[in-house]
N, C-alpha and C positions, 0 to 999 in steps of 0.2 A: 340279788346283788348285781348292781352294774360294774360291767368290767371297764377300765380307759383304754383307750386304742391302743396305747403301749403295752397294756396289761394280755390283749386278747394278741396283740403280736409276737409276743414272749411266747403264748399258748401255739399258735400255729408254726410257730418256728422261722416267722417273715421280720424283715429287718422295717422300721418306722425314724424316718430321720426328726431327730430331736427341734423341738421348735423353739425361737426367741421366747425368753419368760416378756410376760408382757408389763410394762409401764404404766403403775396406775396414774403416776402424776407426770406431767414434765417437768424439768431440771429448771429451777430459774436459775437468772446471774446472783452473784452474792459479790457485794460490794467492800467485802472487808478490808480491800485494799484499797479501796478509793478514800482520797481526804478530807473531800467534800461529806461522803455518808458518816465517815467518824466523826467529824465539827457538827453535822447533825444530831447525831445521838447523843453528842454532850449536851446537846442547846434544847429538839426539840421533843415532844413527847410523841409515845410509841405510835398513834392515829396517823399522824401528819406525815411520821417518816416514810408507814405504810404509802400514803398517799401519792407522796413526792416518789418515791426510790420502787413504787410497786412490788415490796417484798411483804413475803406473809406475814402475819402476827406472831406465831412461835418465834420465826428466825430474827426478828426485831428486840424481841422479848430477852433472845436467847443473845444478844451482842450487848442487849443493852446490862444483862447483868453480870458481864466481863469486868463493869464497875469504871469511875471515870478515870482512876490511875492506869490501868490494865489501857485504858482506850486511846488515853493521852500520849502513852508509852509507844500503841502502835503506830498510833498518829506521827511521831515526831521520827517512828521506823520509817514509815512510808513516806514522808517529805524529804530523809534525810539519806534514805539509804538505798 
């Protein structure tokens, strides 16, 4: 059984400062506020948005089936408010 360096620092009674969990992915931007990418999602299909707005598949997927009232509704939040 292999011990972690934390685990064998427990054991010897030495203190090991904790390190950054690490970042499998980076953060992109998400556009849910902009009014441009919402008149997108009404108009074009999931490929193109990806293309234009370089967001993943899942999170295109996942705005796009907010549905078009839900988008409509933010759309007229974010030009109006």
């Amino acid at each position: 059984m292999r011990l972690t360096k934390y685990e064998k620092a427990q054991l010897t009674g030495e203190s090991v400062p904790m390190e950054e969990p690490r970042r499998s992915s980076s953060r992109r931007p998400t556009y849910i506020k902009n009014p441009e990418y919402l008149r997108d999602l009404l108009q074009l299909p999931a490929r193109k948005i990806q293309a234009k707005w370089g967001v993943c598949q899942t999170a295109v997927n996942n705005h796009q089936h907010f549905g078009a009232k839900e988008i409509r509704r933010r759309l007229a939040e974010v030009e109006h408010g």
